[in-house]
TORBA-858168 format. One record per residue (C-alpha): x, y, z. Coordinates in nm, 4 decimals. Layout:
BEGIN
@xx=X, yy=Y, zz=Z
...
//
This chain:
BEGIN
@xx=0.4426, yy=-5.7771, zz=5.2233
@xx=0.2986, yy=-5.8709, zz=5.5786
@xx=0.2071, yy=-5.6332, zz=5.7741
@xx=0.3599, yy=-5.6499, zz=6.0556
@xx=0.7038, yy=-5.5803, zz=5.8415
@xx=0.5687, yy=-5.2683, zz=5.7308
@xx=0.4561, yy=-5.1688, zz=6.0954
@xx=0.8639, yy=-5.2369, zz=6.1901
@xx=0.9570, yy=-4.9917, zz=5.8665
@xx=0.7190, yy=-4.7482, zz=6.0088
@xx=0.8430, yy=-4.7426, zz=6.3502
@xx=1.1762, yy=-4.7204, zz=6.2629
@xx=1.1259, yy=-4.4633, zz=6.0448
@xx=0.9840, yy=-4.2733, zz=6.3241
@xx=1.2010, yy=-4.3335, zz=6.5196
@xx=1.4801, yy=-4.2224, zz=6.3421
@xx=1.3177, yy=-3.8821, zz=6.2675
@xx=1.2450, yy=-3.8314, zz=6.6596
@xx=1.6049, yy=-3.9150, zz=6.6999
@xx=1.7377, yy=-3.6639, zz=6.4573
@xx=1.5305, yy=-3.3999, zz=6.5708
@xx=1.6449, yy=-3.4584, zz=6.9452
@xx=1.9797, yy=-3.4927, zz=6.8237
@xx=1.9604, yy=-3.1227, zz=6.6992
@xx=1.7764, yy=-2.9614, zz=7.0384
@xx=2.0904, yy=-3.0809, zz=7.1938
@xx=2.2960, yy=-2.9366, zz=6.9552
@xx=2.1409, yy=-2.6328, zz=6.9620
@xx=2.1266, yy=-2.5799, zz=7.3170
@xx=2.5179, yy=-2.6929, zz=7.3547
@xx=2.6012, yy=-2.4441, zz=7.0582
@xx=2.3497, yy=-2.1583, zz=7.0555
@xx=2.5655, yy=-1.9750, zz=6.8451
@xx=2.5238, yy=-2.1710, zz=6.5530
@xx=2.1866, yy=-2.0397, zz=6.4687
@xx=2.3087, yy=-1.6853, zz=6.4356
@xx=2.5146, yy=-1.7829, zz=6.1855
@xx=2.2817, yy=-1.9898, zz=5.9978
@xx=2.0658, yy=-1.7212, zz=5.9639
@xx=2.3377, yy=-1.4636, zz=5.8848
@xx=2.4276, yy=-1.7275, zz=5.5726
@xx=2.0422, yy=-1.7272, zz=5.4806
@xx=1.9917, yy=-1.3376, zz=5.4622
@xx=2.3429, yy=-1.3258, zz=5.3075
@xx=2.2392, yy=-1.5130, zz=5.0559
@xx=1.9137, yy=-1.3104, zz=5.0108
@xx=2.0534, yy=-1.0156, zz=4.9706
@xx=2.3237, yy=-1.1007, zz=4.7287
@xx=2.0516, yy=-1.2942, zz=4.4913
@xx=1.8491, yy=-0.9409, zz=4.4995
@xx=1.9802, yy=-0.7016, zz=4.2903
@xx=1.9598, yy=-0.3230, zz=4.4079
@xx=1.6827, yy=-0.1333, zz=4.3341
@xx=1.7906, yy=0.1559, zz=4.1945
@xx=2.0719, yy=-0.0142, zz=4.0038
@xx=1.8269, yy=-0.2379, zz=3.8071
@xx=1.5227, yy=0.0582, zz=3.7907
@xx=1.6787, yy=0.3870, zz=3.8157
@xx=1.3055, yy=0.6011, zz=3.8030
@xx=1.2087, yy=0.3446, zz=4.1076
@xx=1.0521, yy=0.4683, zz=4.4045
@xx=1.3210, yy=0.4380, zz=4.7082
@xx=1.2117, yy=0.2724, zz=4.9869
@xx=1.1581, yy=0.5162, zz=5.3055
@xx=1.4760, yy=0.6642, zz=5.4678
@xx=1.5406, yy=0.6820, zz=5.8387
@xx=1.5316, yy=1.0596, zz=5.9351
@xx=1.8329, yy=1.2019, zz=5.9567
@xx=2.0078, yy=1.2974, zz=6.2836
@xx=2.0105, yy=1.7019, zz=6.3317
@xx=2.3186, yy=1.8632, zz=6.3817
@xx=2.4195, yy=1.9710, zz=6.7463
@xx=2.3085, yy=2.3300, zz=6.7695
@xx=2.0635, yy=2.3093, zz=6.4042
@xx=1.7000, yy=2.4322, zz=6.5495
@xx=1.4694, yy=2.1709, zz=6.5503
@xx=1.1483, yy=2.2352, zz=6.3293
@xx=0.9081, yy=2.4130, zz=6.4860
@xx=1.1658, yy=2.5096, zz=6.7508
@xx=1.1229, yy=2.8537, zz=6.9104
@xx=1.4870, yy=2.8214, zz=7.0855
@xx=1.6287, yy=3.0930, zz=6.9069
@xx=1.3137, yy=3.3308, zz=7.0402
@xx=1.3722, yy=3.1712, zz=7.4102
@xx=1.7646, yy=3.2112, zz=7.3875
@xx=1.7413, yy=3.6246, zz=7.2582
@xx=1.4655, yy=3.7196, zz=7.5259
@xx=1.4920, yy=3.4751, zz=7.8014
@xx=1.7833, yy=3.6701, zz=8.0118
@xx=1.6763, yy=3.9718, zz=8.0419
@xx=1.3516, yy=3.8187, zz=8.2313
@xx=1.4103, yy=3.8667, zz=8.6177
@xx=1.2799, yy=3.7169, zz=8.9186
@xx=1.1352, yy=4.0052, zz=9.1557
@xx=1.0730, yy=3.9715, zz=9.5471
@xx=0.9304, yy=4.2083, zz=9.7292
@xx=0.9612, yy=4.2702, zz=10.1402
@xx=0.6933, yy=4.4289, zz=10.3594
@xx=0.6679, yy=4.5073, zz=10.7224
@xx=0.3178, yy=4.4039, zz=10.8304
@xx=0.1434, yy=4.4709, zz=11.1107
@xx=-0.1529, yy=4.2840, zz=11.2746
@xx=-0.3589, yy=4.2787, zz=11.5966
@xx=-0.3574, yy=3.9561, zz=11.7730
@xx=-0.6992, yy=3.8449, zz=11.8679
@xx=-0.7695, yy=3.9144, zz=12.3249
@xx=-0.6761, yy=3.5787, zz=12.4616
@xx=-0.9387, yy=3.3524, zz=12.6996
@xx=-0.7933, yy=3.5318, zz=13.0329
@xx=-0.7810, yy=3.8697, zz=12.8889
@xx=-1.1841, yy=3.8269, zz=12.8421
@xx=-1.2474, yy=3.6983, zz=13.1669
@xx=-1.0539, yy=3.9250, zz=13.4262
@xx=-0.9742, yy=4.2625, zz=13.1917
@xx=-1.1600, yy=4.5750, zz=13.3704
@xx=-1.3968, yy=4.7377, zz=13.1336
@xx=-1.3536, yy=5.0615, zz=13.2838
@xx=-0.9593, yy=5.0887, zz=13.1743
@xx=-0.9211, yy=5.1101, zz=12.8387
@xx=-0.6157, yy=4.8442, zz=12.6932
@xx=-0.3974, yy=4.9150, zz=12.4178
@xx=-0.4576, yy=4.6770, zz=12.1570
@xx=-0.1891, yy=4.4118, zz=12.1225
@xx=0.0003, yy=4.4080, zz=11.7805
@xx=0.2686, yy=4.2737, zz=11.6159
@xx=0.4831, yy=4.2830, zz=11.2909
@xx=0.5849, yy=4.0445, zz=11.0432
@xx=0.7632, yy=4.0529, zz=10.7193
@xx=0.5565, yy=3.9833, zz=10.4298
@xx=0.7045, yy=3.8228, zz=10.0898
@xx=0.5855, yy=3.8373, zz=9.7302
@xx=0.6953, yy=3.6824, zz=9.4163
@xx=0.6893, yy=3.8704, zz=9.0763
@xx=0.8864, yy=3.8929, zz=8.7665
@xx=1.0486, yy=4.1900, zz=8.5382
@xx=1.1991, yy=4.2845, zz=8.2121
@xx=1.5082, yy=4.4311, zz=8.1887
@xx=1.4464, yy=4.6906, zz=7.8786
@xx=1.7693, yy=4.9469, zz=7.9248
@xx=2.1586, yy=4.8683, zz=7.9632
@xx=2.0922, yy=5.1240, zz=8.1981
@xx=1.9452, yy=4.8892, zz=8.4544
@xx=1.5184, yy=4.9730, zz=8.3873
@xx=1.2657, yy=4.6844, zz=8.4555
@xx=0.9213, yy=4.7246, zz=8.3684
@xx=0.7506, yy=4.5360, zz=8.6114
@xx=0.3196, yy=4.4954, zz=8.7430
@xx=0.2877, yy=4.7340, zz=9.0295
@xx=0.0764, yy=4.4934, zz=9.1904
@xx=0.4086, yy=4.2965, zz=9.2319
@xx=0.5868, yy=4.5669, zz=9.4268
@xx=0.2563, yy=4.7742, zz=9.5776
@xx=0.3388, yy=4.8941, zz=9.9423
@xx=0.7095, yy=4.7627, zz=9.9282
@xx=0.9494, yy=4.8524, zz=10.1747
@xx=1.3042, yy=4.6758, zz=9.9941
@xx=1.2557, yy=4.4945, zz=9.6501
@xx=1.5344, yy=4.2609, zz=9.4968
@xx=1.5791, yy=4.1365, zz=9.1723
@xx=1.8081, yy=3.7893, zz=9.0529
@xx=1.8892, yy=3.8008, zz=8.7048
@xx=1.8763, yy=3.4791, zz=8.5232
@xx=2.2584, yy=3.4049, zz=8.5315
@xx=2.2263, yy=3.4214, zz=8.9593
@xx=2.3509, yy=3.7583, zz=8.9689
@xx=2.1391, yy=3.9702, zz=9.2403
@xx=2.0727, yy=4.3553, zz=9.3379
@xx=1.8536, yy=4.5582, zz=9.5337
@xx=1.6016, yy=4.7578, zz=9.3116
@xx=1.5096, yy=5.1134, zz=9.3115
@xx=1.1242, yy=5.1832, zz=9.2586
@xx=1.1485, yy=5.4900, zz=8.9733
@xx=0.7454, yy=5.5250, zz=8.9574
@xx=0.4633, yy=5.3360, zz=8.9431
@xx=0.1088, yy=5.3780, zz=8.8054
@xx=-0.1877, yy=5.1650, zz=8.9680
@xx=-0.3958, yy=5.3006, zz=8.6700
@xx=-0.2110, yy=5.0873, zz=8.4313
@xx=-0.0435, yy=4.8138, zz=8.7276
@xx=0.2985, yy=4.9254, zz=8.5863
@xx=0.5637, yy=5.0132, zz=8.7783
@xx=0.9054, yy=5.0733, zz=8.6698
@xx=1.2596, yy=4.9700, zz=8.9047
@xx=1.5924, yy=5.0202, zz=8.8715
@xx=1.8872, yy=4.8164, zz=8.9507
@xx=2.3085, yy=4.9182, zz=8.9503
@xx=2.4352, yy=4.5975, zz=8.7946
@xx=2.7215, yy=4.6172, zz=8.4738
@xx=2.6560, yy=4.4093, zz=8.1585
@xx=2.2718, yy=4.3930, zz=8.1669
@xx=2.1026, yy=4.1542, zz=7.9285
@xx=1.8226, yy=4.3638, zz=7.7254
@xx=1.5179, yy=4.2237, zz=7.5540
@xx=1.4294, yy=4.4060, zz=7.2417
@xx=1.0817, yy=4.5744, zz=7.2429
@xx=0.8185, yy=4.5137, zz=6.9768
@xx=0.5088, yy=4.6466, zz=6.8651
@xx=0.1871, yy=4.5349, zz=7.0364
@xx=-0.0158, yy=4.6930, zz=6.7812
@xx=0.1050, yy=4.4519, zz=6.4894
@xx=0.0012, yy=4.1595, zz=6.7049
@xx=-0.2988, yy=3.9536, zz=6.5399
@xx=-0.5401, yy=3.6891, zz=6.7072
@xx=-0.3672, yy=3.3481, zz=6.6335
@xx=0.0082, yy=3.5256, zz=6.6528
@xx=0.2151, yy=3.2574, zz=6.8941
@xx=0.3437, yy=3.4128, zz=7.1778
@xx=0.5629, yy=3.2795, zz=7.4781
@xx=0.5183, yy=3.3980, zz=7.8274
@xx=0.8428, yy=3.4132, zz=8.0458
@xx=0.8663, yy=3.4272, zz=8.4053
@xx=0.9311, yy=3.2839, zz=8.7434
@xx=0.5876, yy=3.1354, zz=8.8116
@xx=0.5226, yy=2.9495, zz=9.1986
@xx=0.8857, yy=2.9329, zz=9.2889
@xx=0.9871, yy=2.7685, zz=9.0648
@xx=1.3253, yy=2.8826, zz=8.8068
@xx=1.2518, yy=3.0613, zz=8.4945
@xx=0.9746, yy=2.8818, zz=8.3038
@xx=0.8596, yy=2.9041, zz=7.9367
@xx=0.4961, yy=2.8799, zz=7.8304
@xx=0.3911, yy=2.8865, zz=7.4636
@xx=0.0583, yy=2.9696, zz=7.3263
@xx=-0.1497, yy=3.1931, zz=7.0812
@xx=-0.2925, yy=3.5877, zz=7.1120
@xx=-0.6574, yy=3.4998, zz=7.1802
@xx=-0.7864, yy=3.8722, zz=7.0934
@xx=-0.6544, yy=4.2153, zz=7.1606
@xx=-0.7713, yy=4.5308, zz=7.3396
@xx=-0.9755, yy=4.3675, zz=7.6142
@xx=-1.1408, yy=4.5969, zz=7.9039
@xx=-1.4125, yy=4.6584, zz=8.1336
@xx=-1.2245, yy=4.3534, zz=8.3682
@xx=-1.1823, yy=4.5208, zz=8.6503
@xx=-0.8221, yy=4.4822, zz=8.6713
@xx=-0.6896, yy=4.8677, zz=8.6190
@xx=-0.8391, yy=5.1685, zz=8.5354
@xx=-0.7373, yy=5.1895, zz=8.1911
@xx=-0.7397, yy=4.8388, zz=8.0169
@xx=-0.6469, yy=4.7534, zz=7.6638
@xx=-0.5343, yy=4.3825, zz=7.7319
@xx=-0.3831, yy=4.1332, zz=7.5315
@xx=-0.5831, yy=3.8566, zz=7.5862
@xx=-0.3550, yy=3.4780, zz=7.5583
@xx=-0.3955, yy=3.1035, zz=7.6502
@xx=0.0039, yy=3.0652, zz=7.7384
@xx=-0.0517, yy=2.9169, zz=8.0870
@xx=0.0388, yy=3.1989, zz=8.3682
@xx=0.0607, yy=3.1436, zz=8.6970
@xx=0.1617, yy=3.3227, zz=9.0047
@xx=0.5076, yy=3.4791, zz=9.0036
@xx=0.4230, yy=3.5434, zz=8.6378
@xx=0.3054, yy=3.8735, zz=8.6417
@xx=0.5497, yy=4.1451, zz=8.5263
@xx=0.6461, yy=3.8863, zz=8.3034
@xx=0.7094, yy=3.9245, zz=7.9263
@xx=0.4987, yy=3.8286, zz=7.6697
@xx=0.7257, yy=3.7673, zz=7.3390
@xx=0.6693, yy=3.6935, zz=6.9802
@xx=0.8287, yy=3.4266, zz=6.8191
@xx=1.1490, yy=3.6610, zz=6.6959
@xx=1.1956, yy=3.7080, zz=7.0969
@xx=1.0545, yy=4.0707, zz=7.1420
@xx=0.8833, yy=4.1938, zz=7.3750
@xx=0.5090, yy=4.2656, zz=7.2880
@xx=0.3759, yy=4.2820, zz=7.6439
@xx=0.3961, yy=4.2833, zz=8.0107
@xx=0.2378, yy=3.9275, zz=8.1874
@xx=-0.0503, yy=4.0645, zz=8.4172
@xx=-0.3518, yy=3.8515, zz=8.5792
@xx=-0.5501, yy=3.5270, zz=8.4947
@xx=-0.9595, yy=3.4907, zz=8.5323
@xx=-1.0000, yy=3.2302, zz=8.8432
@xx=-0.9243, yy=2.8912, zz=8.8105
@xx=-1.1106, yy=2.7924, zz=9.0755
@xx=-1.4204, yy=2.9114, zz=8.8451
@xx=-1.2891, yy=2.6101, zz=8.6651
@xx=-1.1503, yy=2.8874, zz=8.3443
@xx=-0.8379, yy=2.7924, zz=8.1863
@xx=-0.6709, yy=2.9466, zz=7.9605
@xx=-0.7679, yy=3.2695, zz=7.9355
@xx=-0.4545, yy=3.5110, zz=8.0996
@xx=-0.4350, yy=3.8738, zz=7.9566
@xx=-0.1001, yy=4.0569, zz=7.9497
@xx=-0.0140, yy=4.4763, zz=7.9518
@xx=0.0422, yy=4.5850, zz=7.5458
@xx=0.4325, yy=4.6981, zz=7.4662
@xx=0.3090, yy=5.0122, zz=7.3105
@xx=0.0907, yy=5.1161, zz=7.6513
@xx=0.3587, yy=5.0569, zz=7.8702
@xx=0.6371, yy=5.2600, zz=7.6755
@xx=0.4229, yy=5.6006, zz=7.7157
@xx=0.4065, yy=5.5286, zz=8.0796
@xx=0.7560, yy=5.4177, zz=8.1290
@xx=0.8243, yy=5.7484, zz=7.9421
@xx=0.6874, yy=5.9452, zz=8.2391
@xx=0.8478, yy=5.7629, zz=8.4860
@xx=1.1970, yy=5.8523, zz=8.3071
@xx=1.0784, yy=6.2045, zz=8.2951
@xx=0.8937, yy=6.3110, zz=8.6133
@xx=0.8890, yy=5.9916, zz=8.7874
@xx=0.5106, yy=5.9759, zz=8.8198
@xx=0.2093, yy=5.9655, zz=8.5127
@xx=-0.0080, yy=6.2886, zz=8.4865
@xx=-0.3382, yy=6.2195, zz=8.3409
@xx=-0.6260, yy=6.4132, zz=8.2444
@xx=-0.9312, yy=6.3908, zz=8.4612
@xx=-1.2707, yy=6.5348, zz=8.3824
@xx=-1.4490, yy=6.4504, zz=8.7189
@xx=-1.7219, yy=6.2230, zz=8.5701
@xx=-1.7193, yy=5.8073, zz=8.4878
@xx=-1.8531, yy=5.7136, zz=8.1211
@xx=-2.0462, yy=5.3872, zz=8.1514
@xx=-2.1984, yy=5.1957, zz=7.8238
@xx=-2.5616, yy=5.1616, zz=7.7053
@xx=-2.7137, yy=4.8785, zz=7.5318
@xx=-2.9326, yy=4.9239, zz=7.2881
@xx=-3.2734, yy=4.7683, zz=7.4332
@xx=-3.2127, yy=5.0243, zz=7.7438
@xx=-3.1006, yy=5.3285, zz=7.5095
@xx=-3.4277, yy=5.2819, zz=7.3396
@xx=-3.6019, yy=5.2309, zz=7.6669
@xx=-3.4911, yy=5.5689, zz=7.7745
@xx=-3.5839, yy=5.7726, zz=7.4755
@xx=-3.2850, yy=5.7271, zz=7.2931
@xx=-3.2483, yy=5.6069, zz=6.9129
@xx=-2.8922, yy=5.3507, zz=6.9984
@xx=-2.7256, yy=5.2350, zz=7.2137
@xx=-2.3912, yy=5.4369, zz=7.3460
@xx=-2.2043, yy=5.5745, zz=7.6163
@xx=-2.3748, yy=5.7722, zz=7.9030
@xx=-2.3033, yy=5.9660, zz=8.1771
@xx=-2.2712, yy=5.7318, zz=8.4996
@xx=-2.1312, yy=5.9673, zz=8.7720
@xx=-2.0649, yy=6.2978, zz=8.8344
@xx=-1.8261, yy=6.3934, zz=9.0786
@xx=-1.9475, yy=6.7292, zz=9.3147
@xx=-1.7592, yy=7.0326, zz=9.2571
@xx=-1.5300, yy=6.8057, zz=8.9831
@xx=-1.4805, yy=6.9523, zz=8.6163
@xx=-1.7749, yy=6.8421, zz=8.4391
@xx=-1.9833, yy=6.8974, zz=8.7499
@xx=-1.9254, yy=7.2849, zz=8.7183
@xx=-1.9537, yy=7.3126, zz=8.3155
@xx=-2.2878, yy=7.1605, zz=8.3529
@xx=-2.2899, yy=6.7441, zz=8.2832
@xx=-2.5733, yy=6.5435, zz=8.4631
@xx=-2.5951, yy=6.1693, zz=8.5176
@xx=-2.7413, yy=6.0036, zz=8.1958
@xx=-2.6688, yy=6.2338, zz=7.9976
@xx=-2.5695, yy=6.0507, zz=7.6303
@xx=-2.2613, yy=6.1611, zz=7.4817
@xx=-2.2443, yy=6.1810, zz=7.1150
@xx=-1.9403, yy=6.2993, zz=7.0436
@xx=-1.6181, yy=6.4128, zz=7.2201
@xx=-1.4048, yy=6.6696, zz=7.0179
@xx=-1.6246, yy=6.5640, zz=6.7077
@xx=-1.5384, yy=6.1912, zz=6.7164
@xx=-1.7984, yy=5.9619, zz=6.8068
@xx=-1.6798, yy=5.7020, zz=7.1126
@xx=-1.7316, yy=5.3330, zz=7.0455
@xx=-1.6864, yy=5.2704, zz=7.4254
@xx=-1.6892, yy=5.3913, zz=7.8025
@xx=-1.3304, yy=5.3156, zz=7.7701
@xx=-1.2333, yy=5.4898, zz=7.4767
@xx=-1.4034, yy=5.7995, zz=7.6729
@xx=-1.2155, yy=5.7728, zz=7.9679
@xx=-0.8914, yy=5.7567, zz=7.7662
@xx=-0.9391, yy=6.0605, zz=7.5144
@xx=-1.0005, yy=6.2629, zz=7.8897
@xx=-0.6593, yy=6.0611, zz=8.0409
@xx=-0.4585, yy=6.1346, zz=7.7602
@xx=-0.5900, yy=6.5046, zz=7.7652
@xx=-0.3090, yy=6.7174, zz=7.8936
@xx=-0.4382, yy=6.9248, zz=8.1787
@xx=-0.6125, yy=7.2781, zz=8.1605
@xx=-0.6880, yy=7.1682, zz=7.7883
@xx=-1.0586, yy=7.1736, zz=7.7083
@xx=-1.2797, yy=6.9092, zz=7.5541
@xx=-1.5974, yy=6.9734, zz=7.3939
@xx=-1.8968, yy=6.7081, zz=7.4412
@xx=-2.1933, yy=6.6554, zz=7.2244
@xx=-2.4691, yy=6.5429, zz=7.4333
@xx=-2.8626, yy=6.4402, zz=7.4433
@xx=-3.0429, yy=6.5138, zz=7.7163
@xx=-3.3723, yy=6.3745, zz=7.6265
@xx=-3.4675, yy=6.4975, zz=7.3216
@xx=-3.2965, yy=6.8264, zz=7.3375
@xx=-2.8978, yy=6.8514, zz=7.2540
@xx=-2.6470, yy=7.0210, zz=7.3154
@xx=-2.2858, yy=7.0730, zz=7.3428
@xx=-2.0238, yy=7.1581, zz=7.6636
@xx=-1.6382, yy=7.2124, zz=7.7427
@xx=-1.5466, yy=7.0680, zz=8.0306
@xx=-1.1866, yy=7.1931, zz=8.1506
@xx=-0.9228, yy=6.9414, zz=8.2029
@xx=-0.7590, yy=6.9183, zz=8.4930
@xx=-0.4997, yy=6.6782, zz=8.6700
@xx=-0.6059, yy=6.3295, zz=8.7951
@xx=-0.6106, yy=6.3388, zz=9.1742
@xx=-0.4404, yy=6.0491, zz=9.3359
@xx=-0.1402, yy=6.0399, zz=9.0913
@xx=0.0952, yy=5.7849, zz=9.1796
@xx=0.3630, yy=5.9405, zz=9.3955
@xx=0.7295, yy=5.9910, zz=9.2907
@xx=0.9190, yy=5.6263, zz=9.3623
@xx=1.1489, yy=5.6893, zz=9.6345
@xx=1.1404, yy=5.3177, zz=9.8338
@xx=1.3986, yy=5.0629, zz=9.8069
//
């Protein structure tokens, strides 16, 4: 066959193909919907030449199922709603009004033409000063355990419960040994939070932290107990903190601290600096502390402590053995003049070995055996004084200072 005939077969046949394939783009683009159903026809087909699985292999493997849609109202896994939902109404927003007054610096003129000779009044003036806190409601009878910190110097303090209901609080007592105070507000219906037991708390427990932190509404933070019975932070006098990475902020303190059934465990209280660049690290008031102290608000609206006129301080080992002594311990740091242990005898460094026969682990442990001492009791200290020992009561007698009956509102 020439060639040139088979050059016209070829060309035709190309042609014919570029024809038929440009006759379907315009069919496709007049009648999109066509391909749908093409493709609908295919899988169709597909699936009805498959057989199902588990009809033809009943011991088969099923494929993986989409997860299945929770209930309204089911707790999601993981979830602590239920916790939130039990303790998160009794937790109050507190604010707290002052009257301030300040001096106002001596203006340019003053300086220039005032006589020196006449003496001028200082020039004052007052302002109201606000702070934010937060509370627990813990009676039907209107209590709220609260830092006193958040209501300290307070002339009028008001509390808004979490459903926008509002009140003007009554300051029962309050202890700056512990920073807790205790208010009371008239209101019917109160929402409690149940109380639970700091002492059963252990490092990893989660814990939520509920308050009213930089203006904002009520806000939850989650997060774990980090350790227990921290002190010697310069916070309050007697500190056995719990120690928790739940973020707190300010407005937070007087907060709760709850466990994941929604009890209370402890009171919300400070952070270390974050401008230090620490995170994390926020330490909150145990349960079981503040319910002997909110026991003597109830009954004599203030907290008597023991005092024993002296301040415990610890001693490393390397500067124990530096001074003579075998271990390191607790020593005598201060002694107050004319105080109780001043008059039965006790001089700075002495080391005390024992208090009522049980040897002290720590400076704080000292200070509260002597706080929870009732006054007029006695308490007998073994001591070393160099190498001689020894033993002396000290008479207990009430801490001066105590924190004043609350009678502001």
């Amino acid at each position: 066959m020439p060639s040139s005939q088979i050059q016209k077969g070829l060309i035709f046949i190309a042609g014919a193909v570029i024809g038929g394939l440009a006759l379907a783009f315009v069919v496709v683009v007049l009648h999109p919907e066509l391909l749908p159903r093409v493709g609908a026809a295919r899988n169709a087909v597909r699936v009805a030449e498959t057989p199902p699985v588990a009809a033809t292999r009943p011991d088969s493997v099923m494929p993986e199922a989409v997860p299945a849609v929770a209930s309204p109202g089911a707790p999601a896994a993981g979830s602590y709603a239920a916790a939130v939902q039990r303790a998160a109404p009794a937790v109050v927003n507190i604010s707290a009004r002052r009257v301030v007054t300040e001096r106002l610096p001596r203006n340019l003129f003053e300086e220039l033409f005032d006589d020196p000779f006449v003496p001028q009044a200082p020039r004052t003036r007052q302002r109201i000063e606000s702070s934010l806190g937060s509370g627990v409601i813990i009676s039907a009878s209107g209590q709220i355990v609260t830092n006193h910190h958040v209501i300290a110097d307070a002339d009028a303090v008001r509390v808004q419960l979490a459903d926008g209901r509002e009140a003007d609080a009554k300051i029962v007592g309050r202890d700056p040994d512990t920073d807790l105070a205790l208010l009371r507000v008239e209101l019917p219906n109160l929402p409690v939070m149940p109380l639970g037991r700091s002492d059963a708390l252990r490092v990893g427990d989660v814990v939520l932290a509920i308050g009213y932190p930089v203006g904002l509404s009520q806000t939850v933070t989650q997060g774990i107990v980090s350790a227990t019975g921290r002190g010697q932070l310069g916070i309050a006098t007697f500190e056995n903190f719990i120690q928790t990475d739940a973020p707190i902020n300010f407005g937070n303190s007087g907060g709760a601290l709850v466990n994941t059934r929604g009890e209370l465990v402890g009171i919300n209280t400070a952070i270390l600096a974050k401008n230090l660049g620490i995170e994390g690290i926020g330490f909150a008031i145990p349960v079981n502390l503040a319910r002997g102290v909110i026991g003597e608000f109830v009954a004599r609206g203030r907290v008597i402590r023991g005092w024993a006129g002296f301040e415990p301080v610890n001693l490393d080992d390397a500067r124990a053995q530096a001074w003579g002594y075998e271990r390191g311990g607790v020593v005598v740091g201060k002694v107050d003049a004319n105080g109780p242990a001043a008059n039965a005898g006790l001089r700075v460094l002495d080391f005390i070995l024992a208090v009522d026969g049980k040897r002290p682990r720590s400076a704080q442990e000292v200070k509260e055996w002597i706080a929870t001492t009732k006054p007029e009791g006695t308490l007998e200290f073994d001591l070393q004084r160099g190498n001689e020992r020894g033993k002396l009561k000290v008479r207990i007698t009430e801490r001066p200072g105590a924190s004043p009956r609350g009678a502001k509102t």
